[in-house]
C-alpha positions in Angstrom: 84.2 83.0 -68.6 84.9 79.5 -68.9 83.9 77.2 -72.2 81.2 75.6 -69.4 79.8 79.0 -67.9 81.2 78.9 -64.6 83.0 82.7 -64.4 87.0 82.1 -63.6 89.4 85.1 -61.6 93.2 85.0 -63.2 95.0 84.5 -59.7 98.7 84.8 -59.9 100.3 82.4 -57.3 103.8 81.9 -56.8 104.5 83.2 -60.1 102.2 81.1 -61.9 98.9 82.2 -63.8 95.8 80.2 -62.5 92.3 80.3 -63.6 90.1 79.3 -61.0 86.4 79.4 -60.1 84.7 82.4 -58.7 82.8 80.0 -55.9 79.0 81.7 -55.4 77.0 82.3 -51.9 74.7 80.1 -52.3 74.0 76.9 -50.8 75.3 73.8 -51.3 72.7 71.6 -52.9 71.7 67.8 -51.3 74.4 68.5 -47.7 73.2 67.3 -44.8 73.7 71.1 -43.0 73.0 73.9 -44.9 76.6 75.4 -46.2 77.4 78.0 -48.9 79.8 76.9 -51.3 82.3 78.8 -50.1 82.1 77.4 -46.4 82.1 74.2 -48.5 85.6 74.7 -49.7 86.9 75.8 -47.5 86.1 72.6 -45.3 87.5 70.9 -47.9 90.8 72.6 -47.6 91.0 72.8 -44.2 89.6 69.3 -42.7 91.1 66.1 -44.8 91.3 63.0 -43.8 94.8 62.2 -44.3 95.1 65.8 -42.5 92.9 67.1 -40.4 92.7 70.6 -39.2 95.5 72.0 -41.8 97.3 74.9 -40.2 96.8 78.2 -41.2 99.0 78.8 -44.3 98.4 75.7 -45.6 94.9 76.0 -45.8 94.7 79.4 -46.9 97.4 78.5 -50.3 95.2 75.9 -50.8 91.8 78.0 -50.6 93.7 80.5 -52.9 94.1 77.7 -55.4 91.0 76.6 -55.3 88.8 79.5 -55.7 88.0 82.7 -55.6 85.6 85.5 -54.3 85.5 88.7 -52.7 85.8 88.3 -49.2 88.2 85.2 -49.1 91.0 86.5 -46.8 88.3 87.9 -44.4 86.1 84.8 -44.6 89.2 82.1 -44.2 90.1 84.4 -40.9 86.5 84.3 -39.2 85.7 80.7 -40.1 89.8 79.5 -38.7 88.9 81.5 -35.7 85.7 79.8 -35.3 87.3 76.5 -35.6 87.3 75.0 -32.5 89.8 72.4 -33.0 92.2 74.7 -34.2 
């Protein structure tokens, strides 16, 4: 656990050690649509402004970076397919 309480996953990416936040299911506080914090990130990752729409791998390193639950690989599939930009 981290020095402010927010609970951290060791992630190894690319061969480099990165402590990043385990992201909770609960909803996003104050957002003008109701979103988990995980859909929240991942929106984030996916739909920039300078880039909108990121493809696939891009996103998904970026998610991995990021944060951390469970489900993330399953989750970043259903919500990419779901995406109807993409």
């Amino acid at each position: 656990m981290a020095p402010d309480g927010v609970l951290e996953r060791t992630v190894v990416y690319q061969g480099e050690v990165l402590e990043v936040p385990c992201m909770p299911d609960m909803q996003v506080p104050g957002e003008p649509q109701p979103m988990t914090w995980r859909v929240w990130l991942f929106l984030h990752c996916h739909e920039t402004f300078m880039q909108p729409h990121r493809k696939a791998g891009a996103t998904f390193q970026l998610l991995r970076r990021a944060g951390w639950w469970p489900t993330l690989s399953a989750d970043f599939n259903a919500w990419l397919n779901a995406c109807e930009d993409c």
